[in-house]
GUPAVEX-212606 format. One record per residue (C-alpha): residue in one letter; x negated, y, z negated. Coordinates in steps of 0.1 Angstrom, whole numbers, plus 5000, padded with zeros to 4 digits. Layout:
BEGIN
AXYZ;...
//
This chain:
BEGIN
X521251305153;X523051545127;X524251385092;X525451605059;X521851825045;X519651705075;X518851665109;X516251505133;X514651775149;X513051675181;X509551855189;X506551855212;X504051965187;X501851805165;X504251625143;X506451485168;X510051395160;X510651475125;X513551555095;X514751845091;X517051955055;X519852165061;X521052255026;X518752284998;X517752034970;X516551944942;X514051744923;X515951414915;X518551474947;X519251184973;X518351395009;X518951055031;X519350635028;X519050365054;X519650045054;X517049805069;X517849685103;X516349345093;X514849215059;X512648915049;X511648805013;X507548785010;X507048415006;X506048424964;X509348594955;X511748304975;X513648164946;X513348474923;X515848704937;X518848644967;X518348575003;X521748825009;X521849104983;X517949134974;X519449154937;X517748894910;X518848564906;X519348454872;X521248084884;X519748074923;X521747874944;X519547724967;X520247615009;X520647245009;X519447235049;X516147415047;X515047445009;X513447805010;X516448045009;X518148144971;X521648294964;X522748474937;X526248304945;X528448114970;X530048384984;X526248534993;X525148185010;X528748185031;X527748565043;X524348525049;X525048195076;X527948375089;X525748725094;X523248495114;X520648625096;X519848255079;X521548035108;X519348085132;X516148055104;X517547765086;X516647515119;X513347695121;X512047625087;X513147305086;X510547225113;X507847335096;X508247185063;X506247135042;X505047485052;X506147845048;X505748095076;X504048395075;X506548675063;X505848835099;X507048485118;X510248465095;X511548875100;X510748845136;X513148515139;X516148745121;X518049015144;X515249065167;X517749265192;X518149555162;X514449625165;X513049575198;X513949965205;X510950035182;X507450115200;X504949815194;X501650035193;X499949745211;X497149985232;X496550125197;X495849835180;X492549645172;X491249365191;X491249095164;X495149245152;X495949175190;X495448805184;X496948805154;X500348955169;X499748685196;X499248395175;X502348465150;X504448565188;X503448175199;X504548075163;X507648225160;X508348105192;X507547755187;X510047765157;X512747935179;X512547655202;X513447425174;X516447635160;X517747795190;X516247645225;X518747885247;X517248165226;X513548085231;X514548055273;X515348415268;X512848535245;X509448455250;X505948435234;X504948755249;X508148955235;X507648785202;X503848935199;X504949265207;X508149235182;X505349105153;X502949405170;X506249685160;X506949575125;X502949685115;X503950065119;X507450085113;X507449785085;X508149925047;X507449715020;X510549694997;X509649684960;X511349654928;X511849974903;X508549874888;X506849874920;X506049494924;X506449384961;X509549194973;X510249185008;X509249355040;X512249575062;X512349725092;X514250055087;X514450285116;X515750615104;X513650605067;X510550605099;X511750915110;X510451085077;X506151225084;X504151115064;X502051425039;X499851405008;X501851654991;X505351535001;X508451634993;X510551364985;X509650974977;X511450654992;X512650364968;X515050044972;X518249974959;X518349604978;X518249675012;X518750005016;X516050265011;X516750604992;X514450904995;X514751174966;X513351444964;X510051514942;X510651874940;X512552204953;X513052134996;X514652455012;X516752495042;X514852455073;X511752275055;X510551935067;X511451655049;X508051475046;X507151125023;X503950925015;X502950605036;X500150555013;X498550544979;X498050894968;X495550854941;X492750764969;X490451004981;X491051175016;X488550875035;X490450585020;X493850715032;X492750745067;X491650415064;X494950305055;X497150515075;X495050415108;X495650035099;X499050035087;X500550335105;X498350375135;X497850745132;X494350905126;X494751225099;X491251295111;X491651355150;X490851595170;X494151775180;X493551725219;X491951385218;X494451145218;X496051335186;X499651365178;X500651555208;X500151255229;X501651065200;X504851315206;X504951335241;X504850895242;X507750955217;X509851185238;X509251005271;X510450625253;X513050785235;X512150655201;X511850765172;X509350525150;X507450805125;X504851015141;X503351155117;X500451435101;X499151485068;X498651755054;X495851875030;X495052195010;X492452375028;X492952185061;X495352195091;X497651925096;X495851695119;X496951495149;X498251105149;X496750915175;X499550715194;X499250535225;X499750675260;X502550835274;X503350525293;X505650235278;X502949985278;X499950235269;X495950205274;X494149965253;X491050175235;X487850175253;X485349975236;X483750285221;X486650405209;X487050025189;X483850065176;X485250435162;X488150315147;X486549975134;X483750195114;X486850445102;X488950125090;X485550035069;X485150425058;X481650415074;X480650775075;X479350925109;X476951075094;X473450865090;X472250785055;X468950885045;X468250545034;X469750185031;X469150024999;X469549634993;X471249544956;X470349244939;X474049194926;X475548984957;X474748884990;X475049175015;X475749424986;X473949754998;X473750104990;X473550385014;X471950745003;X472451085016;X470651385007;X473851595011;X475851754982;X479451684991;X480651335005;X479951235041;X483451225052;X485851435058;X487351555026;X490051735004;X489151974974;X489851704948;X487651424965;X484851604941;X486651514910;X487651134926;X483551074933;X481751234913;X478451164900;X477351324869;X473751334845;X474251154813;X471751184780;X470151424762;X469651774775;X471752114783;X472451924817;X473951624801;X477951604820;X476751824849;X477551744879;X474851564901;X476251444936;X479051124942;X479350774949;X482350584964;X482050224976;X484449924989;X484449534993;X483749565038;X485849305054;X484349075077;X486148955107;X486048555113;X485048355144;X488948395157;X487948785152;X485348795176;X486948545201;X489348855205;X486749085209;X486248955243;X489848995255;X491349325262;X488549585256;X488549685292;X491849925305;X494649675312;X498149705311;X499749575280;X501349265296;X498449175315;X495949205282;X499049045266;X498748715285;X495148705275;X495648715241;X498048445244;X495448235258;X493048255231;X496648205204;X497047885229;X494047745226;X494347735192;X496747555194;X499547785183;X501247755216;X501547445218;X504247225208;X502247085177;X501647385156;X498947385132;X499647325096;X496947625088;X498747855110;X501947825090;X501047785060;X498648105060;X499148305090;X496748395119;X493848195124;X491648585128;X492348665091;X489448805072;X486748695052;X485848905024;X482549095034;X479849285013;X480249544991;X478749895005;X478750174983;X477850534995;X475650794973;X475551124978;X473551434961;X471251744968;X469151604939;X469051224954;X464551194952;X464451314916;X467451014903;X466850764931;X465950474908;X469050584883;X471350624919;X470450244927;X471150134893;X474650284892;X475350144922;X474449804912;X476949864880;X479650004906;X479049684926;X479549484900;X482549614888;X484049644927;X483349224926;X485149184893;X487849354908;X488349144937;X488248854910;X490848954891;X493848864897;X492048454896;X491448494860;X494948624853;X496648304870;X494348094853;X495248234816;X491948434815;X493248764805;X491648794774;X487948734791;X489048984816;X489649274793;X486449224775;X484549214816;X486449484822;X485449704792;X481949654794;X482149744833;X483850074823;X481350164790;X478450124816;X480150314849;X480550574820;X476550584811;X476650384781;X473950184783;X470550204772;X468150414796;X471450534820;X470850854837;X473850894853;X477550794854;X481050794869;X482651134864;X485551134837;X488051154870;X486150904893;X488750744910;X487050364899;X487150454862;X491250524871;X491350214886;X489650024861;X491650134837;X494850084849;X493449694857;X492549694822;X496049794809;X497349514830;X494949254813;X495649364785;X499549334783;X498748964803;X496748884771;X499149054744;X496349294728;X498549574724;X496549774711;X494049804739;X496649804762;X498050124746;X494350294744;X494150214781;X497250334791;X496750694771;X492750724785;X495150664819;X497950904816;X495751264822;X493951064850;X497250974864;X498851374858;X495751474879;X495751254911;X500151224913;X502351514915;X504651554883;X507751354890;X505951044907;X507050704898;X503450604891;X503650834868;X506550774850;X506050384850;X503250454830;X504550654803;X507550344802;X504750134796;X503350374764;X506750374751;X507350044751;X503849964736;X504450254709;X508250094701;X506849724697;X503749884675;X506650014645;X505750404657;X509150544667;X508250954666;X505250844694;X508150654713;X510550864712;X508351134731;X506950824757;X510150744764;X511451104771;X508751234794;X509350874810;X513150914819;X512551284828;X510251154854;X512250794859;X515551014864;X514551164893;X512650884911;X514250614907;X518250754899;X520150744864;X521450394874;X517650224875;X517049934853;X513750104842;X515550454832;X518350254812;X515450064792;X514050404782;X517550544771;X517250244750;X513750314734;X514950684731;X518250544711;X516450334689;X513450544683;X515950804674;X517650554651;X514450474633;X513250804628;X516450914607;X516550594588;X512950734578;X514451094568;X516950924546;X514650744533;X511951014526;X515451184516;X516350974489;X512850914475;X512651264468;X515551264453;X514751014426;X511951224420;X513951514413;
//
């Protein structure tokens, strides 16, 4: 495929299919677009923006027949039922009212021809993610029986699981210019781009078409490569990510099951779904894991589950030293190594994004002492393990297939009474939330043990009040929240009585923490402390993200804005500059976010020579 400043460059190396520029750009240049092959709203934005143009809807016009599906216009609701892409929906969700369907049900009853070309993944998928793709197939089947019976003779459960099983890899989540989550598209060719940690160009949406620009100089010949994931995330956490989401495994072995297999499966379907590598300073670009080079694939051995499951919780291999219950929440532990650098494998900056340093008095105070990292583990639910039992063993995908569909039958999501639960939440093998484990590292671990446990506890703590936030924020809590939140920061930073050690000034929690606490903040209208947060964030943010990121560049907006609505226009007027020079090139001259900053630049400008004239004519009268 050849189109003007870039190719796709087939290959049987470790990156697979990939993009290739032809010309060279610029930071800020568009290098490709595509427009989603099929789009769905996420169910909390229905009503907010249109079911046609994915612009906002200030007067929605809403569909008389089914209730759920909002028009900025007429004309948009006339297009939409003549496209076909609410016609054949419309019946569906009618049957299931009061309910919504999962996201996944509703894109897989819109244009399901335009992606069935993509490769499902369904040998590399987990066990309890099997029955999940095989209860949402017998759901959106039991909905296309009600809107389109000839359709559901044609089309059934099993090709619907392995439709819901392609749209977990080759999915995007389409997001506004401030990065809040609006729908989910399928979009084959924006797939095509590899993923890397240090990429070259960045992917945003203008409706439904996604736009990658790129983030710096790309030369002729030079891969065009973007992010899949979260960049500000040590190397462990984006494997995690990459392997559930993407199916690929930055961490493999080159020759076990690593991208060349992943290639080769590519080349043999004819598809072209993102294989992908990351690359990492200091490390060699390591393989994806893909399925086999057949069209249905082998299902992992149940040794190989048991790999992936503990790399999808970021369980180290290696074995801690000890395992240390914490008395701040059921099944909250702490695992200790006696080991200077983290037990994963890990990039140069991971030291600065968990580290552990000595706090109080004495020369050593700030030194580094070892690291700690931890997450909220997710526990898998009864439906979980009822799929552990089906499909561990070698089958063929459509034999396995039809055993998943027997457990999604029995309950009762095959039948012709579907479950109010299923629709109105999704699969019945969705997970619990689990303990928190949080890993400590350090040569020194015997001489701060007691100190390690008791930062862990604090890190706990804060990991829980986390998960709890977003609660107090829907229920008007946001003040209470930034004053949890501020107290969890002063003692991750050692500033409590007694503390011998703290979060390093980089740790990727503090980051975190604070960013959650600029959020509360602006919920609760404390400017001020929104403001503090956001400036202790910004050379946090200029370390983990390269210079022109949106992440970035979203967060000097937010400064400037703060600055503007505190009366200090000079402060303002340089937020809002280094914000569009960033904004500019990520998000395009045309972006509401960039034209709001032009604004704050115009009227910080304004104010600041209404000053001089005034300092001006003061002086004057003292003359």
């Amino acid at each position: 495929m050849a189109a003007a400043g870039w190719h796709i460059q087939d290959g049987a190396d470790a990156k697979g299919r990939r993009v290739i520029a032809d010309r060279a750009y610029r930071a800020g240049d568009v290098v490709l677009e595509d427009d989603a092959a099929a789009w769905c709203l996420i169910s909390e934005q229905l009503g907010a923006w249109c079911d046609c143009c994915l612009a906002p809807a200030a007067q929605p016009l809403r569909c008389s027949a089914c209730k759920l599906a909002w028009y900025a216009s007429r004309e948009h609701q006339r297009r939409a039922w003549q496209a076909g892409a609410h016609r054949l929906e419309c019946a569906a969700l009618r049957s299931c009212v009061p309910h919504t369907p999962p996201t996944a049900v509703r894109l897989a009853l819109r244009r399901y021809g335009e992606v069935l070309g993509l490769r499902h993944h369904w040998g590399d998928l987990q066990d309890a993610a099997k029955l999940e793709c095989a209860q949402m197939g017998a759901a959106a089947h039991h909905l296309l029986q009600a809107a389109a019976p000839e359709a559901a003779e044609a089309v059934g459960p099993r090709e619907l699981a392995l439709l819901i099983a392609r749209f977990g890899c080759n999915s995007h989540t389409i997001s506004d210019d401030e990065l809040q989550p609006l729908a989910v598209g399928i979009f084959p060719l924006g797939a095509m781009a590899n993923h890397d940690c240090r990429p070259n160009t960045l992917h945003a949406f203008r409706g439904g078409r996604m736009v990658f620009r790129a983030v710096r100089a790309i030369q002729p010949g030079e891969e065009v490569t973007t992010s899949y994931t979260e960049l500000a995330a040590p190397r462990w956490e984006r494997r995690a990510v990459l392997l559930q989401h993407h199916l690929f495994d930055i961490d493999a072995p080159p020759g076990d099951g690593g991208a060349v297999a992943e290639a080769a499966a590519a080349e043999a379907a004819g598809l072209g779904a993102g294989s992908a590598a990351e690359a990492a300073p200091g490390a060699a670009a390591a393989g994806a894991t893909g399925p086999s080079s057949t069209a249905a694939g082998a299902t992992r051995s149940a040794e190989q589950q048991t790999a992936v499951q503990a790399a999808l919780q970021c369980m180290p291999q290696q074995q801690p030293a000890a395992v240390v219950p914490l008395e701040v929440g059921r099944g909250v532990e702490v695992r200790l190594y006696a080991c200077q650098q983290p037990p994963w494998p890990h990039d140069e900056r991971d030291g600065d994004l968990a580290e552990v340093v000595l706090v109080g008095a004495g020369s050593k105070s700030g030194a580094s002492w070892g690291g700690m990292w931890g997450s909220m583990q997710q526990a898998g639910s009864t439906s979980g393990g009822a799929a552990a039992g089906v499909g561990t063993e070698s089958f063929g995908v459509e034999e396995e297939l039809e055993g998943h569909l027997e457990v999604a039958g029995a309950g009762s999501l095959g039948s012709s009474s579907l479950s109010s639960t299923a629709l109105a939440a999704g699969p019945a093998s969705g997970a619990q939330q689990g303990a928190a484990v949080i890993h400590c590292w350090s040569g020194g671990l015997a001489e701060q043990r007691a100190a390690a446990e008791q930062l862990a506890r604090r890190y706990a703590a804060a990991l829980q009040l986390q998960q709890s936030l977003e609660g107090m924020l829907c229920d008007g809590r946001a003040e209470a929240a930034v004053g949890q939140l501020t107290q969890a920061l002063q003692g991750l930073a050692g500033g409590t009585a007694g503390a011998r050690l703290a979060l390093g000034p980089r740790h990727v929690l503090r980051m975190r923490l604070l960013a959650d606490l600029h959020r509360a903040a602006l919920a609760a209208g404390l400017w001020e402390a929104a403001l503090a947060a956001a400036r202790q964030l910004l050379p946090l943010y200029k370390q983990a993200y390269q210079p022109i990121w949106p992440q970035l560049g979203l967060l000097w907006a937010s400064a400037a804005k703060l600055e503007h609505l505190l009366e200090r226009p000079a402060q303002a007027l340089a937020a809002a500059r280094a914000a569009a020079a960033i904004l500019g090139a990520t998000h395009g001259d045309g972006g509401a976010v960039v034209r709001e900053m032009q604004r704050v630049v115009f009227e910080a400008q304004q104010e600041l020579g209404r000053e001089e004239a005034w300092g001006a004519a003061g002086a004057a009268e003292e003359d």
